[in-house]
C-alpha positions in Angstrom: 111.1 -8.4 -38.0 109.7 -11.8 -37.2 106.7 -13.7 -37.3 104.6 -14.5 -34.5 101.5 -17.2 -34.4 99.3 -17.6 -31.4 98.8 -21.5 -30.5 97.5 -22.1 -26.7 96.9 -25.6 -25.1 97.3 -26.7 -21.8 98.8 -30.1 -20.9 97.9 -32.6 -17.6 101.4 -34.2 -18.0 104.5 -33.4 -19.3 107.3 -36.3 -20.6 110.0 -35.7 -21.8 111.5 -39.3 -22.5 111.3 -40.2 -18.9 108.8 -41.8 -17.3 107.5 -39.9 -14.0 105.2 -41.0 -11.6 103.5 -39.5 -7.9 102.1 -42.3 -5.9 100.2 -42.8 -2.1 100.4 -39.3 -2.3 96.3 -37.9 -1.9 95.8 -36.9 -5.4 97.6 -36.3 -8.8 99.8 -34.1 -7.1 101.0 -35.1 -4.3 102.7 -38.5 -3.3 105.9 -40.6 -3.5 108.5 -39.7 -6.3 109.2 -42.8 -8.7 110.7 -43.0 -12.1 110.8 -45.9 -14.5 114.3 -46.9 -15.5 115.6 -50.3 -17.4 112.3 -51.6 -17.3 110.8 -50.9 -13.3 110.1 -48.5 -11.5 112.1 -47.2 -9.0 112.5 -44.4 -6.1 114.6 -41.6 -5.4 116.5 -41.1 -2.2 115.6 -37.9 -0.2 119.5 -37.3 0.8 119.8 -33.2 -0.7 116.4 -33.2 -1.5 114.8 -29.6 -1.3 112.4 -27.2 -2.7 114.1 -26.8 -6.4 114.3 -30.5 -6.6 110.5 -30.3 -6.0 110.0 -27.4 -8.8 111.3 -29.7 -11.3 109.3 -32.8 -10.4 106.0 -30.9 -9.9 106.5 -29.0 -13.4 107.6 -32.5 -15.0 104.3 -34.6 -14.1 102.1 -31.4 -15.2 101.2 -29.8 -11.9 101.7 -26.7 -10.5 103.8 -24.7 -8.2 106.0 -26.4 -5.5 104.1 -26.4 -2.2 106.4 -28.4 0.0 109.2 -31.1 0.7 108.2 -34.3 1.8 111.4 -37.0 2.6 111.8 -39.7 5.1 109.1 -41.8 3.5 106.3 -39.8 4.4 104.2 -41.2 1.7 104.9 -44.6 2.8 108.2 -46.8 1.9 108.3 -48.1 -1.9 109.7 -51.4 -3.1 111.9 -52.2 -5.8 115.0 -49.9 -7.0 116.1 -46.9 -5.7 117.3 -45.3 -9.0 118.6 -42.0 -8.0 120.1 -40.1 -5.0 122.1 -36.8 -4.3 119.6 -34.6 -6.4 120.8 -31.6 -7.1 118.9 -29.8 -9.1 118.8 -25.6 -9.6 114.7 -26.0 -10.0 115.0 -24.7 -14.4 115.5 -28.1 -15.2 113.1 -29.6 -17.5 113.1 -32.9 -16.0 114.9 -35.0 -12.7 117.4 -36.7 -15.0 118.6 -33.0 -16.1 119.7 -32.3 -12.5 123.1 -33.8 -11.0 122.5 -36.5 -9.5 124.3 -40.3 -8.4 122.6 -43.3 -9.9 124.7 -45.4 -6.9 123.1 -44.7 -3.7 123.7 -45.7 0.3 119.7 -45.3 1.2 116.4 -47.3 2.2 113.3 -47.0 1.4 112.5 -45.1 4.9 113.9 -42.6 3.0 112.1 -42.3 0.1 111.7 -38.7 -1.4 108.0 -37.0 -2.1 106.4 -33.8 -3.2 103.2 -32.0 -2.5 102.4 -30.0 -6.0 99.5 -27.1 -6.8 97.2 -29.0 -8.5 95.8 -27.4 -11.8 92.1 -26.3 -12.3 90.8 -25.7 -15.1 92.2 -27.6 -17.9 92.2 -26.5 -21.2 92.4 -30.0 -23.3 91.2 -28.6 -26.6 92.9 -25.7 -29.3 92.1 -22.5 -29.0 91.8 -19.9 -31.7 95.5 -18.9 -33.7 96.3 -15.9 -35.1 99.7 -14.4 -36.6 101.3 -11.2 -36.6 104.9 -9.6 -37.3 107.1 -7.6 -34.7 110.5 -6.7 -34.2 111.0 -8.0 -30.9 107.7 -8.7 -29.0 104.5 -9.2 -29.5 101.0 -8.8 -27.4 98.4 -11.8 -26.3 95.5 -11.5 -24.9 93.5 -13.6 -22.4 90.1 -13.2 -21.1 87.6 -15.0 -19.4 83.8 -15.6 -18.7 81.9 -15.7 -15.3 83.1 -19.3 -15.4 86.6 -18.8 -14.8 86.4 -16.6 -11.7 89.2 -17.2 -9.0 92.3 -16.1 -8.3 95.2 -16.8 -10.9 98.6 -17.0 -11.8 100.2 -17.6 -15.0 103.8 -18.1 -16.5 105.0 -18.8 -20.4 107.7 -20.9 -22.2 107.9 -21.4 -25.3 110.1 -24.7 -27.5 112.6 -23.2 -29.8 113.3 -27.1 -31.4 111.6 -30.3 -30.3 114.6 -30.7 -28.0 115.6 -27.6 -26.7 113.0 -25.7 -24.0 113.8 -21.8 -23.3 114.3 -20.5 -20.0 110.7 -19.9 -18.1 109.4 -16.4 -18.1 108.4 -14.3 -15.5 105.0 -14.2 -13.5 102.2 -11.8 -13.0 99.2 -12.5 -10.9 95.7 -11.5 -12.1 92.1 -11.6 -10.8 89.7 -13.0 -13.2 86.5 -11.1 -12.7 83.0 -10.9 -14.5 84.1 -9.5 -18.4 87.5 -8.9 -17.5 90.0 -8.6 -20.0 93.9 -8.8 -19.6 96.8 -7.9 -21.7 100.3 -9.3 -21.6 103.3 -8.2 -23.9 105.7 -11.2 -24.1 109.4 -10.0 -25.4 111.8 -12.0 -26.6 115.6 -11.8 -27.1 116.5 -13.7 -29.6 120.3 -13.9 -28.2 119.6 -16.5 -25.1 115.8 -17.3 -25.9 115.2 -15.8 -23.0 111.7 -14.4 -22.8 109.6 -11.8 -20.2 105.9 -11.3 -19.5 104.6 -8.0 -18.2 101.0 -6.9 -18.0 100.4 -2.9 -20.2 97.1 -1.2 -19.8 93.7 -2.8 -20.6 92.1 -2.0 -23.7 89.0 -3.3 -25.4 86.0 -5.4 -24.4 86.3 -8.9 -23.2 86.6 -11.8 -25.7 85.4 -14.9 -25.0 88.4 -17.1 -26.0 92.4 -17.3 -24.5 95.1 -16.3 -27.0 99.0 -16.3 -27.0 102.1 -15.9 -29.3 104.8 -17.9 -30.0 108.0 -16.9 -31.7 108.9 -18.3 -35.2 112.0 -18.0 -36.6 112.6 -21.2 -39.0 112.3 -23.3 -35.9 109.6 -25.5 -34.5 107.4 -23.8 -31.6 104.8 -24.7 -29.2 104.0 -22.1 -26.6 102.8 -23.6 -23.3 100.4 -21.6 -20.7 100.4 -23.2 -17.5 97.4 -21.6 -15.2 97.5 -22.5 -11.3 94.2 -21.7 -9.6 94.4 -21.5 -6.1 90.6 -21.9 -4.7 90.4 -22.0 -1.3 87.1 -23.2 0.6 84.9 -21.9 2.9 86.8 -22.9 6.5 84.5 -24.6 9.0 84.3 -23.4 12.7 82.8 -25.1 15.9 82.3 -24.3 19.0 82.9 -26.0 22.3 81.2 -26.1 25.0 77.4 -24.2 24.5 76.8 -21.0 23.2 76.6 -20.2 27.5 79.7 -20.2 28.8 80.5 -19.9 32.9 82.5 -16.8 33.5 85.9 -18.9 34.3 85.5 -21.5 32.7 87.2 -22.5 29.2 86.2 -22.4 25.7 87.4 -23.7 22.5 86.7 -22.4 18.8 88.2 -25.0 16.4 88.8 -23.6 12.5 89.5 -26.7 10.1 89.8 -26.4 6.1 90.2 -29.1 3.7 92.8 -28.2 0.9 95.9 -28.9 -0.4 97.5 -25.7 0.1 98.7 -27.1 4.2 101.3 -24.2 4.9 98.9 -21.5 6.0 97.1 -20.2 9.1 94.0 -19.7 10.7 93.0 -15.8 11.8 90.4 -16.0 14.5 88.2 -12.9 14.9 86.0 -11.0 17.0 83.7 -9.4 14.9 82.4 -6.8 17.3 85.7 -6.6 19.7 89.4 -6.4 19.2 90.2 -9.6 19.9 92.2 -11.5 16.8 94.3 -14.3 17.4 96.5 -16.3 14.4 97.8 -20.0 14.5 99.4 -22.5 11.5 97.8 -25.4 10.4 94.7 -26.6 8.7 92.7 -27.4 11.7 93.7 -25.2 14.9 92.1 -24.4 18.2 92.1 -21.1 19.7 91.5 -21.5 23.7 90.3 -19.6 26.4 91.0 -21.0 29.6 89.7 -18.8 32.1 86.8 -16.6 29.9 85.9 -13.2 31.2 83.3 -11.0 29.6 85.8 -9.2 27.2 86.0 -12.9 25.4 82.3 -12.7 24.6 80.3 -12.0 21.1 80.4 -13.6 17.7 84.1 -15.0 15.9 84.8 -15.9 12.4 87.9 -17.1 11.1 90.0 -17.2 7.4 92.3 -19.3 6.2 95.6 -18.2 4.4 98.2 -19.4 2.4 101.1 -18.1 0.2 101.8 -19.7 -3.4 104.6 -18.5 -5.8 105.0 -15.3 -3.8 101.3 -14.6 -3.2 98.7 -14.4 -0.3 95.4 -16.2 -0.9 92.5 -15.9 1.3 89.4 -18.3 1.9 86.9 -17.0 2.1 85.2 -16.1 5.5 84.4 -18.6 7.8 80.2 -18.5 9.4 80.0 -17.2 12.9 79.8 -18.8 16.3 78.6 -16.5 19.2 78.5 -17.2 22.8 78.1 -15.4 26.3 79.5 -15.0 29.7 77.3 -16.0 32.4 77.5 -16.2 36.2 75.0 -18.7 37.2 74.1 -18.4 40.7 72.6 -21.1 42.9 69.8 -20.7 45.2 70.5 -19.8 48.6 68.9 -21.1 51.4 67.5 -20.0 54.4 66.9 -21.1 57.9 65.4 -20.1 61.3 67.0 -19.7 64.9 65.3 -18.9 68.2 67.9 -18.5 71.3 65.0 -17.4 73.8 63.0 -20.8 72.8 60.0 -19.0 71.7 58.8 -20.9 69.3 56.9 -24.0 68.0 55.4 -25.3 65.1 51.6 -24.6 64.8 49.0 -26.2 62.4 50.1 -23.3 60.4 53.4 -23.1 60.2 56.3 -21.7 62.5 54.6 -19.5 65.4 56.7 -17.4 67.2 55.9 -15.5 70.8 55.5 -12.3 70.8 58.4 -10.8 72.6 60.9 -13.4 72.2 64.0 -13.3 69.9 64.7 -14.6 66.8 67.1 -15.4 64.2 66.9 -15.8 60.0 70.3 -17.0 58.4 70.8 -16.9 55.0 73.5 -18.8 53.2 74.9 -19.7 49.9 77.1 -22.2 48.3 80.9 -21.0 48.0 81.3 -20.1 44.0 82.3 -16.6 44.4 83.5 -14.4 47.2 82.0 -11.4 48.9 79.0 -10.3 48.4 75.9 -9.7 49.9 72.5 -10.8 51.4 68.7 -9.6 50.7 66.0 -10.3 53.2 62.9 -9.4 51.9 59.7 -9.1 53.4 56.0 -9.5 52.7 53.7 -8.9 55.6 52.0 -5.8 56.1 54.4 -4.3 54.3 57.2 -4.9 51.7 61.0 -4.3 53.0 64.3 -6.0 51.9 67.1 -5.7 54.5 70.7 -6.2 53.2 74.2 -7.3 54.7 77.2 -8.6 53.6 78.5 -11.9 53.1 80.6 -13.5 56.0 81.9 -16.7 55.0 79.0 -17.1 52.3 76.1 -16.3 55.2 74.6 -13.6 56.7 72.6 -13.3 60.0 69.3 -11.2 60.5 68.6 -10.8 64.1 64.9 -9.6 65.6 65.3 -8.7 69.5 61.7 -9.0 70.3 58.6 -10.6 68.0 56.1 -8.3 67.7 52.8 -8.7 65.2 54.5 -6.6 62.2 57.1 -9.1 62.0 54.5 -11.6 60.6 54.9 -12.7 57.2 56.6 -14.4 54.2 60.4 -14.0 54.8 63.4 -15.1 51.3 66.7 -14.5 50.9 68.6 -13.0 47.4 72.3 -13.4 46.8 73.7 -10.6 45.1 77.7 -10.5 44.1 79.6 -8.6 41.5 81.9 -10.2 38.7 84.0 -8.3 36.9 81.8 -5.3 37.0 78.8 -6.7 36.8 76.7 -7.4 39.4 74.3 -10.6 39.3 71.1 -12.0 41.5 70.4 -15.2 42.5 66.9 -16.4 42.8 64.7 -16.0 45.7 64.8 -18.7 48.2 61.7 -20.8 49.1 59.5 -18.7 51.8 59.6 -18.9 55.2 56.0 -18.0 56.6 56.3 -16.5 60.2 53.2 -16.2 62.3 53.5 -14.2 65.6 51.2 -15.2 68.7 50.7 -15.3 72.1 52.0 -12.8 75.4 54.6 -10.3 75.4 56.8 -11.8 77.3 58.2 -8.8 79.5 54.1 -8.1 79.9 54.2 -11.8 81.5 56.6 -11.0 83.6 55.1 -7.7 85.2 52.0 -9.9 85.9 54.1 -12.4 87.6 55.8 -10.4 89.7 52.6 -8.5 90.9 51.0 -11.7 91.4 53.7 -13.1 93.6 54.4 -9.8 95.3 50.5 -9.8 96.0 50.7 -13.9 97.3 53.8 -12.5 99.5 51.7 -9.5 101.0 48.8 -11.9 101.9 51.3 -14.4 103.8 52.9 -11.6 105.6 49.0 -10.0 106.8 48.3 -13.8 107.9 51.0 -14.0 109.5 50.5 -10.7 111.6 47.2 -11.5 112.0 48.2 -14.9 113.5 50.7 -13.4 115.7 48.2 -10.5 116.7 45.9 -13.2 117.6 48.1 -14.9 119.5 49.6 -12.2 121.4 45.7 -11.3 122.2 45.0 -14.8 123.5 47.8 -14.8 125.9 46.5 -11.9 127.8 43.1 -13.0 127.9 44.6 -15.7 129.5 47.1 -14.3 131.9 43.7 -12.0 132.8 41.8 -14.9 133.5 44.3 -16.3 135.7 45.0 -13.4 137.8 41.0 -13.1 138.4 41.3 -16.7 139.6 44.4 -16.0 141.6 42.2 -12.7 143.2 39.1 -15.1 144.0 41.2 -17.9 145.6 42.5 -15.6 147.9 39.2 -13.6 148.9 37.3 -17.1 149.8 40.8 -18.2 152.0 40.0 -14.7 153.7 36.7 -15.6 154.4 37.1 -18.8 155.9 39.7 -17.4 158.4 
């Protein structure tokens, strides 16, 4: 049997002889790697440097898990030494000076090596309550929490058999830390390699307002370490670009942007009432429309998520953005035409004559092909009169005027997208006022009037001829008398 006494503490930075520092990087966490050796500080060379060289830094300065790799400078080139190259660590070192590595190097500093590290919430800087207990070979701790610790955890052990000698690092479980929640782990030991494991047995009893763990005592000096990563991630932002109207074929963007530290996730856009869902890396992505049809409209959120030490973490969900598809339609115009000439502009307005042709054109701008035109009508009665679209006009032809044609004439555009089938607005009116003859009642008065004026000439003309005819035998009469007396007085003289 041994002894077992329950000691908890959590540390911001860990030392083990060697000095360790992150710099230019954008917090605690996250920067350049330098060390102090012989009196300066110094950089490390990026050449073999990978995710277990990482581990070992980011558990050395006190932070948590690994997140990423960062070489080439990309926190900016240091100065001064370059202390240590070829790292080659197996990530269960205790500290960079553990791992192989060549205290000669070949590098600049363009290729300083850096890390990006979890960085650890809630710090416990104070003891905690201790207990002891005897078991054979493991033991159980308990940890709960209040309403103040809620998030999403994960949680490893080591314990110190000497001052200079670290066990191996247990395993991990994840846990939830929920209002009066309670968790049990049972750490085991084997005292043959100082290994140890953690596994979570069934709950039990109410929450306790305090964190508790065991350490193992066996003649030798121990202090149990609980290192807690909470991985918080914020509300993601969304924006929308352009209005919340969009022109059917045109193009919309929905940008998703989170600030946090965890930068090896993805965005998950969402259509909350559709099926649309679309996924992209980053911290700040776009998701694009070019050419949006009526499918793409309704409201979107998006959620950002990451992976840490083997687990998915979700923000939480983004607020919504919500836009529709539109099909704005210009006015049409329209426009008059009379072939026949019959018509003028009177004091009150365009005056047609009655009888003549005439012509109303509507037309439209070219944003959509097809469709169709409405003439309607306001007189003394109310008609609309429809034909299609040739090359984005349509013609409405009247063979004679006549007084029900009088009125207030406007033109509609109609056309059908996708389906759906939109009006323009009406068109200014056109007020049509029909006066005057008939002109085919004109020309039957004409025609008797001149076929009367020709029947007049023709009976003077008659009479003319009559007269003269007349006159030339009165006169060949009157000559023959006078022939007749000339020769009776010659007679009588004789």
């Amino acid at each position: 049997y041994f002894r077992f006494c329950v000691l908890l503490y959590c540390s911001s930075f860990v030392t083990d002889g060697m000095n360790i520092r992150l710099v230019n990087g954008t917090g605690s966490c996250s920067g350049r790697v330098e060390v102090y050796y012989n009196g300066e500080w110094g950089t490390v060379c990026d050449a073999y440097w990978d995710m277990n060289d990482t581990a070992v830094v980011c558990r050395q300065v006190g932070c948590g898990e690994a997140l990423s790799v960062n070489s080439s400078g990309h926190f900016g080139a240091g100065s001064g030494p370059i202390h240590l190259d070829n790292v080659a660590c197996s990530g269960s070192e205790n500290s960079i000076t553990s791992c192989n590595h060549s205290s000669s190097h070949n590098c600049g500093h363009g290729e300083d090596a850096g890390v990006t590290c979890a960085v650890l919430t809630k710090p416990l800087q104070r003891k905690l309550s201790v207990q002891t207990q005897t078991s054979q070979s493991s033991a159980t701790f308990t940890l709960a929490v209040d309403t103040s610790d809620q998030g999403q955890y994960s949680c490893d052990c080591s314990y110190q058999r000497s001052s200079s000698s670290t066990s191996s690092r247990s395993s991990t479980v994840n846990i939830t830390v929920g209002k009066s929640t309670k968790h049990d782990f049972i750490i085991s030991f084997n005292s043959n390699n100082g290994g140890s494991n953690l596994r979570p047995p069934a709950h039990s009893g109410s929450a306790l307002d305090r964190w508790t763990a065991i350490s193992f005592l066996n003649g030798f000096s121990t202090v149990p370490k609980i290192h807690l990563t909470k991985v918080t991630l914020p509300t993601p932002r969304i924006s929308l670009n352009p209005t919340e109207e969009i022109s059917w074929g045109e193009r919309v963007d929905i940008t998703c942007s989170v600030e946090t530290q965890f930068r090896e996730g993805s965005f998950t856009l969402t259509q909350s009432s559709g099926s649309l869902r679309e996924t992209k890396r980053g911290t700040s992505v776009t998701f694009s429309f070019l050419k949006v049809d009526f499918v793409h409209e309704g409201s979107y959120f998006c959620q950002y998520k990451t992976r840490v030490s083997s687990r998915d973490f979700s923000s939480p969900q983004s607020s919504s953005v919500k836009f529709l598809v539109v099909v704005n339609l210009l006015q049409p115009t329209i426009s008059f035409s009379d072939p026949d000439g019959g018509s003028h502009w009177g004091p009150q307005g365009l005056e047609v004559t009655r009888g003549y042709s005439f012509s109303i054109i509507c037309s439209a701008q070219p944003q959509y092909r097809g469709g169709s035109f409405h003439l309607e009508f306001s007189g003394s009665n109310i008609i609309s009169i429809n034909q299609p679209a040739v090359n984005h006009s349509a013609t409405f032809f009247f063979h004679e005027a006549d007084y029900e044609h009088q009125g207030n004439y406007s033109c509609v555009y109609e056309v059908t997208v996708s389906s759906r089938t939109f009006r323009s607005s009406n068109t200014e009116l056109l007020a049509i006022t029909v006066k005057g003859t008939l002109r085919n009642t004109t020309f039957i008065f004409t025609f008797i009037l001149q076929f009367e004026q020709k029947t007049v000439a023709e009976a003077k003309e008659r009479f003319q001829k009559q007269n003269k005819t007349k006159n030339a035998k009165k006169k060949s009469t009157e000559n023959s008398q006078k022939h007749k007396n000339k020769s009776k007085d010659w007679q009588n003289s004789n």
